[in-house]
C-alpha positions as CSV (number, residue, x, y, z in Angstrom):
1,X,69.2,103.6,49.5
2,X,67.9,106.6,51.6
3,X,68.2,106.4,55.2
4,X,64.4,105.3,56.0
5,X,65.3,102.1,53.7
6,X,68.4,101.6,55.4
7,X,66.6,101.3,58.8
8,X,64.1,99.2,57.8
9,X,67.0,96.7,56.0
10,X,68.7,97.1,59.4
11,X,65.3,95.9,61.5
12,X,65.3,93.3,58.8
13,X,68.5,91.8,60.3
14,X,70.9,93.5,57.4
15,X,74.0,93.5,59.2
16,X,75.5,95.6,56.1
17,X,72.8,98.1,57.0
18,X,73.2,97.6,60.4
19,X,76.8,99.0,59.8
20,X,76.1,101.9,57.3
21,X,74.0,103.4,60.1
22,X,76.8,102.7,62.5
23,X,79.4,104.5,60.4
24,X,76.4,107.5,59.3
25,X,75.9,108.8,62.8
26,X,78.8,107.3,65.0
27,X,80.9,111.1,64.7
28,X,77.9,112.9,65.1
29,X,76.8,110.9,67.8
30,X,80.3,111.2,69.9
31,X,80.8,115.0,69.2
32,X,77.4,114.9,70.6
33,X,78.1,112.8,74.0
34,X,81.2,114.5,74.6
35,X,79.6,117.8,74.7
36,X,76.8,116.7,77.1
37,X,79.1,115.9,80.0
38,X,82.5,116.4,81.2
39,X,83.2,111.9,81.1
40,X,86.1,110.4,79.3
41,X,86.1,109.4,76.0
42,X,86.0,105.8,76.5
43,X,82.7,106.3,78.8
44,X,81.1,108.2,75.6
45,X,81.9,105.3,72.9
46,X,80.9,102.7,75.4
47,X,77.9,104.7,75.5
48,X,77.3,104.6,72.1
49,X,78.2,101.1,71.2
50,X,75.6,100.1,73.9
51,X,73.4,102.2,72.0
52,X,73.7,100.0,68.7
53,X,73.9,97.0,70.8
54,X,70.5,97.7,72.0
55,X,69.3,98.7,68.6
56,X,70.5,95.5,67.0
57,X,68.7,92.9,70.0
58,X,65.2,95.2,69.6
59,X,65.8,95.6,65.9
60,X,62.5,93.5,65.1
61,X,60.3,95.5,67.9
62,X,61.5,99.5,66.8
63,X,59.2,101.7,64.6
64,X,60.9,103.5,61.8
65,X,61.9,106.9,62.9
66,X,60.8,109.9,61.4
67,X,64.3,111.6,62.1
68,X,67.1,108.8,62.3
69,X,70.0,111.4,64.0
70,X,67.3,112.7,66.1
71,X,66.2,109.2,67.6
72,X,70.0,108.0,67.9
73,X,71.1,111.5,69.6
74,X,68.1,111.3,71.8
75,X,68.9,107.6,72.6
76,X,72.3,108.2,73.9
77,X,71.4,110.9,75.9
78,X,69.0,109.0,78.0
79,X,72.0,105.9,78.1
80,X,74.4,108.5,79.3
81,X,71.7,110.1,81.7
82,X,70.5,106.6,83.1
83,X,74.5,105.3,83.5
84,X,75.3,108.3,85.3
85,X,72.4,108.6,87.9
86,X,73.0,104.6,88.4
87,X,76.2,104.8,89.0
88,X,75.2,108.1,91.2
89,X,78.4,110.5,89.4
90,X,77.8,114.0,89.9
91,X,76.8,115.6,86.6
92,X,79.6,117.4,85.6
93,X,79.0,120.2,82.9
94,X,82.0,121.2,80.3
95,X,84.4,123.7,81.3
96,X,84.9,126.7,79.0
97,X,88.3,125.1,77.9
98,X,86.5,121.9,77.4
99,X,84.5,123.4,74.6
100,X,86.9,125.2,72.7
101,X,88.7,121.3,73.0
102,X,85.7,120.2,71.7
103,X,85.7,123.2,69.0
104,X,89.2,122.8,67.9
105,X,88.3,120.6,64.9
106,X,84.5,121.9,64.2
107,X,82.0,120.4,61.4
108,X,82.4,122.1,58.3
109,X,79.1,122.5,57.4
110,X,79.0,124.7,60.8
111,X,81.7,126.9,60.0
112,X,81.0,127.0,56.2
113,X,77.9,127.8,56.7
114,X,78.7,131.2,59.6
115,X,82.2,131.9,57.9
116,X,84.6,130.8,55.0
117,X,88.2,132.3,55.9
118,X,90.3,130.5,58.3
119,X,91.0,133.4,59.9
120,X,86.7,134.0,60.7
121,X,86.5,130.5,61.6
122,X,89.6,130.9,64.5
123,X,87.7,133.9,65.8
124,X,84.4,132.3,65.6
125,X,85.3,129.3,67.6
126,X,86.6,131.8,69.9
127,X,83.4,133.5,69.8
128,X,81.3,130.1,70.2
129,X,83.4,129.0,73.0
130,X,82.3,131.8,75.5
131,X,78.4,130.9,75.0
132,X,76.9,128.9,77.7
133,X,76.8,125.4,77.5
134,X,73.3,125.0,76.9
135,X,73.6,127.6,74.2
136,X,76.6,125.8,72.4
137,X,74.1,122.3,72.4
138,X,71.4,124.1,71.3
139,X,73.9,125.7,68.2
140,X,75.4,122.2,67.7
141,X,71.9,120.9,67.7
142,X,70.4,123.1,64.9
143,X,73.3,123.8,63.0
144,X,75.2,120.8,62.9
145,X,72.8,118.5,63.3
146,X,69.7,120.1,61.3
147,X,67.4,119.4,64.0
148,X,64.2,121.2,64.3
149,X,63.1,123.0,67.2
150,X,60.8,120.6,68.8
151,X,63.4,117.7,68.7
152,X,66.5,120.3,70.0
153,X,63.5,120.9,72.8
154,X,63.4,117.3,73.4
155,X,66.5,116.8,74.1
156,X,67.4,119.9,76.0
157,X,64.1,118.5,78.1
158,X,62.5,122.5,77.5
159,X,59.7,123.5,75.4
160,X,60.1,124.3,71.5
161,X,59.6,128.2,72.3
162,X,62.7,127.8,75.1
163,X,65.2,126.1,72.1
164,X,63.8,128.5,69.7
165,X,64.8,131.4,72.2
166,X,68.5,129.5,72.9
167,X,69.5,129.2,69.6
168,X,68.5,133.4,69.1
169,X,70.0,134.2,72.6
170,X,73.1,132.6,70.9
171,X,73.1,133.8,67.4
172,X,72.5,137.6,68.9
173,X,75.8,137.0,71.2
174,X,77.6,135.7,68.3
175,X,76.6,138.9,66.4
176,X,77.2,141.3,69.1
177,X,80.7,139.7,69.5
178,X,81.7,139.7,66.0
179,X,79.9,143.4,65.7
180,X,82.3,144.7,68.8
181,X,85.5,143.1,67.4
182,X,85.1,144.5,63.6
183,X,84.0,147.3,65.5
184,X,87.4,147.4,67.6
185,X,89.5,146.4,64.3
186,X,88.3,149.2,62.6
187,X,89.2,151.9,65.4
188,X,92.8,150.7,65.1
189,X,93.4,150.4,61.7
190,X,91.4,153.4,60.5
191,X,94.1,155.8,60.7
């Protein structure tokens, strides 16, 4: 059953579908709210689980998606957003030791897909860790979560040509690092 299917099983009142969905998106969905703001943990998955709360009592009145992860991402962000102004906490943006936290146990398909060695994907979270924030999203976002540039845009609350120029702002940093530091390697070991 492909995920369209599963979503319209789930509107259907399929609890077992209901859960697959759950249990599809929930990691991506947390990695996600934890990178958005500096909140605990248990703020996030609260977050979340009001998320599929909501889901499951408008079940009958939701469209199908076009983009599942998309919808669900975009979803929490505005739950997260709306708690936090209601509750009138200062947005607090992650430290650069919050992301390489967040970093310390990437997705594979991430790091498999920029570098195979352990060693490359050590330096490389190094590497990601000293992009801005909103560069590091925008990464997550097309990398990790295959989003296209109009949705990243949507979520980032910028235009598609503004995510399209993030994500190459951060891939040209990432080069330019790894460049300078095989670059610096070499010098030392050329002897």
């Amino acid at each position: 059953m492909n995920e369209q299917q599963l979503w319209q099983a789930f509107q259907a009142g399929d609890e077992g579908a209901y859960t697959q969905l759950y249990q599809l998106h929930i990691k991506a969905m947390y990695r996600y709210g934890m990178s958005l703001v500096a909140v605990s943990e248990s703020f996030v998955l609260d977050c979340i689980h009001d998320v599929f709360t909501e889901l499951w009592a408008k079940r009958e009145r939701l469209s199908t998606p076009d983009n599942i992860r998309y919808y669900l991402l975009r979803s929490l962000k505005n739950r997260i957003m709306h708690l936090l102004e209601r509750k009138e906490r200062p947005l607090t943006p992650l430290l650069e030791t919050d992301y390489e936290t967040l970093w310390a146990e990437p997705d594979t398909e991430l790091l498999d897909a920029l570098e195979t060695a352990d060693n490359q994907q050590q330096r490389l979270q190094r590497f990601i860790a000293q992009l801005p924030p909103r560069q590091q999203e925008a990464l997550k976002l097309r990398f990790v979560e295959n989003m296209n540039y109009d949705q990243i845009g949507a979520i980032l609350a910028v235009n598609q040509q503004s995510a399209k120029n993030l994500v190459f702002r951060a891939i040209e940093k990432l080069r330019r690092l790894i460049i300078s530091v095989s670059l610096i390697f070499q010098l030392f070991f050329w002897v």
